[in-house]
C-alpha positions in Angstrom: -170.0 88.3 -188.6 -169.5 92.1 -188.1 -168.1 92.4 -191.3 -171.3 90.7 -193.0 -173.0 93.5 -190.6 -171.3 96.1 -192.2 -171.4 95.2 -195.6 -175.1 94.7 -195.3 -175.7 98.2 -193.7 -173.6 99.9 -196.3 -175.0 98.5 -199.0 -178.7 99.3 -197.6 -178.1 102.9 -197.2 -176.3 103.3 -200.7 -179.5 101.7 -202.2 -181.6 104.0 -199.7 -179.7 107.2 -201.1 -180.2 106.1 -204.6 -183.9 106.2 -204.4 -183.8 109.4 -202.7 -181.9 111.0 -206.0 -183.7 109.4 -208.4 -187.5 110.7 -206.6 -187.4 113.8 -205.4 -189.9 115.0 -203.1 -192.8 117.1 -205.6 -192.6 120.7 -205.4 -194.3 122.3 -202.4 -196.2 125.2 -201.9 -196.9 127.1 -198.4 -199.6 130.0 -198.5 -200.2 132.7 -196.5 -197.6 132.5 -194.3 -195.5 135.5 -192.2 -192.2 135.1 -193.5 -189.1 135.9 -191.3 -186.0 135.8 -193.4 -183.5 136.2 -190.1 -181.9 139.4 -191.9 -183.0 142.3 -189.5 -185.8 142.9 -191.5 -189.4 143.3 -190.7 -191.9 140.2 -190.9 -193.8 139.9 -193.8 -197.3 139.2 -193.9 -199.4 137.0 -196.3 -196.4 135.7 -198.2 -196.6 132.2 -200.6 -193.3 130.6 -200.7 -192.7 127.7 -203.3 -190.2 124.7 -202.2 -188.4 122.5 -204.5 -186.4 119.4 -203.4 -185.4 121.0 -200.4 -184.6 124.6 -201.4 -186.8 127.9 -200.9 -187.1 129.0 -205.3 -189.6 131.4 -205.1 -191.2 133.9 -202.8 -194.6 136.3 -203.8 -196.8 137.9 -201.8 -200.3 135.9 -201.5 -202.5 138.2 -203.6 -200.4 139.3 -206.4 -198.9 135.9 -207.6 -200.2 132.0 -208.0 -197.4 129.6 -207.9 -198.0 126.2 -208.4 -196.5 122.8 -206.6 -198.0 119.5 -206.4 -198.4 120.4 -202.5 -200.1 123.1 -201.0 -200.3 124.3 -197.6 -202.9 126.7 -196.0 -200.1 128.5 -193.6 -202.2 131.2 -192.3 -201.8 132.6 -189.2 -198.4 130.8 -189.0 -195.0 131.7 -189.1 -191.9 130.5 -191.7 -188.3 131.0 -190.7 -186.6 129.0 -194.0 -183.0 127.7 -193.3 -183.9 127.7 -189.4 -182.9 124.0 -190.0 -180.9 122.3 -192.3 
């Protein structure tokens, strides 16, 4: 019986993880955020940061750049720390 368990359970997260690489999560895009990158370096204010199955792509200040996602945020007056978790 633990074996049939098993089997069953494997088999359920293989087909879970195949799903999960064949539709990725649409491309995201957070505005008007204050980014801290964790480098020692200064916040930065206003920033739009553009996220793509899971990774930070692109980062442009609010006003000077429009990047596009399927998903947008309205971050302002919040705070992003990308890579904080993983």
């Amino acid at each position: 019986m633990r074996r049939f368990m098993l089997a069953i359970y494997l088999f359920a997260c293989a087909f879970i993880g195949a799903l999960a690489a064949a539709n990725p999560p649409p491309p995201l895009v957070i505005t008007d955020v204050t980014l801290i990158d964790g480098r020692g370096a200064a916040p930065r204010a206003h920033m739009t940061i553009r996220i793509e199955d899971g990774h930070l792509v692109e980062i442009a200040r609010t006003s000077s750049k429009t990047l596009t996602g399927d998903v947008k945020i309205d971050g302002t007056g919040r705070f992003l720390v990308p890579g904080f978790f993983r």
